[in-house]
Structures are given as structure tokens and as C-alpha cells.
C-alpha positions in Angstrom: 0.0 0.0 0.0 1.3 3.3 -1.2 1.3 6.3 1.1 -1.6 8.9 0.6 0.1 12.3 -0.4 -2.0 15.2 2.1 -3.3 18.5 0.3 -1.7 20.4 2.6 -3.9 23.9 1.4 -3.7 26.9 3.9 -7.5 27.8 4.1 -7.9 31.3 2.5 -7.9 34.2 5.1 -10.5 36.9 3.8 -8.6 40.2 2.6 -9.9 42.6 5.5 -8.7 46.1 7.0 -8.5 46.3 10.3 -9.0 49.4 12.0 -7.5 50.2 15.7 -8.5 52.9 17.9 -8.5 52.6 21.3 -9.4 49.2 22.5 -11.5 48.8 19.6 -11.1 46.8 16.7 -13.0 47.1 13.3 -13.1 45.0 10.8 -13.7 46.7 6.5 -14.1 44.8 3.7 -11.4 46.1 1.0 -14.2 48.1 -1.2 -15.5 49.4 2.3 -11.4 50.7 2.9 -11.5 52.3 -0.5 -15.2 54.2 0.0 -13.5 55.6 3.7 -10.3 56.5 1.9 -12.2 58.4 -0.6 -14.4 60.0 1.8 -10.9 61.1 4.1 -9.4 62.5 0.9 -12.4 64.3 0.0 -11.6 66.5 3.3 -9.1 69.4 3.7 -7.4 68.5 7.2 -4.0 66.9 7.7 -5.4 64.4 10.2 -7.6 63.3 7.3 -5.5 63.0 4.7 -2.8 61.4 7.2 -5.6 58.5 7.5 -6.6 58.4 4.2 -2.7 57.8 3.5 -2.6 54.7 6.0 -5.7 53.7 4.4 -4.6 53.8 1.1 -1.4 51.3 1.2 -3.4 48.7 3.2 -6.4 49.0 0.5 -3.7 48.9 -2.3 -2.3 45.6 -0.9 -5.5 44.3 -0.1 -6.7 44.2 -3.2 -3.4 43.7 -5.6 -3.2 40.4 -3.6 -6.3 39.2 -2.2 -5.2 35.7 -1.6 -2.0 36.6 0.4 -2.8 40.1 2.1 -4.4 38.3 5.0 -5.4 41.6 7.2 -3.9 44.4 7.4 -4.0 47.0 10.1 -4.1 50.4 10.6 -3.8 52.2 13.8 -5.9 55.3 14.2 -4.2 58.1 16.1 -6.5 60.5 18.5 -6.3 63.1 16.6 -7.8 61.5 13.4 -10.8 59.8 15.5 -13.4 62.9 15.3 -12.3 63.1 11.5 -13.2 59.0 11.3 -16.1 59.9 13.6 -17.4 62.3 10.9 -16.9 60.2 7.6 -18.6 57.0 9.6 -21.8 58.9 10.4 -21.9 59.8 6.5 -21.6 56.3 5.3 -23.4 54.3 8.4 -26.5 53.9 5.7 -23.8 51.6 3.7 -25.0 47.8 3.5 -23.0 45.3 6.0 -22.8 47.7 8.9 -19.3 47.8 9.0 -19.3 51.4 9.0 -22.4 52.0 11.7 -20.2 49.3 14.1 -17.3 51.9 13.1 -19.5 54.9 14.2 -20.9 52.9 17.3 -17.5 52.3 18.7 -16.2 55.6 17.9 -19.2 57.3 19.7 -18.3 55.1 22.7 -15.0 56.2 23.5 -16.0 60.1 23.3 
């Protein structure tokens, strides 16, 4: 009897941003990254467009390489939170309610 050969396949980890403030953690889909990028650059304040920057490498990865980005993370300083705070309120009405658990848990640690 001849040995079985495994499939030794990594399962596939979902492409996801995750954002850190506080001691909260939020979890975007990529296109969800790209709409809060958008929304950050759309904004003339250097907190905003500081984000928007952080945002914009880890949505570039994210979706170049959906199969091997894994998730990346990007830590949102205090001073960028009310600008976060902002944008989230403006796309909480977004399907998934990734970005109304964004606003919920930036509301809690005013």
C-alpha cells in the first residue's frame, strides 16, 4: 500500500482592513477601505489626509493580492478619530454595517 500524499492547502484568510482605535477593533471589507479613503481625501485636514494615507497602502495591498494580504491593520491616532467619527456617520446607511459598528464604537469612546 502506497502512502496517501495530504493536500496540505492553507484555508484562505478573507482580505480585511482592520481598524484600531482605542481598544476597539474594526473590521472593513477592502471596497469598504477604498469608499473611507475616498471620503478622508475628500476632506481638507491633515489628520484626514494622514488616514486616508494609512488607508490607502493597506487597500492597495488588499486588493493587488487578495489571496496573500491576509489583514492588514491600521492604527488610528487620537487626533484622526473625530475626523473617522465624521466620515462614519456619512456612510453608516452603507449595506454590512461595517461602517455603523465603526460609528458605534467611535461614539463610545468620546
Amino acid at each position: 500500500m502506497g502512502g496517501r500524499l495530504s493536500n496540505p492547502e492553507l484555508p484562505v484568510v478573507q482580505p480585511l482592513l482592520r481598524l484600531e482605535f482605542g481598544r476597539a477593533i474594526v473590521f472593513l471589507q477592502p471596497q469598504e477601505a477604498v469608499m473611507l479613503r475616498d471620503e478622508l481625501q475628500a476632506i481638507d485636514d491633515p489628520s484626514a489626509v494622514r488616514l486616508a494615507t494609512q488607508i490607502d497602502v493597506a487597500a492597495t495591498m488588499l486588493l493587488a493580492a487578495p489571496l496573500h494580504a491576509g489583514v492588514r491593520a491600521v492604527r488610528v491616532a487620537d487626533d484622526e478619530r473625530q475626523v473617522l467619527l465624521d466620515i462614519s456617520r456619512k456612510l453608516e446607511h452603507v449595506p454590512g454595517g461595517s461602517f455603523a459598528k465603526l460609528q458605534y464604537e467611535l461614539s463610545s469612546g468620546e
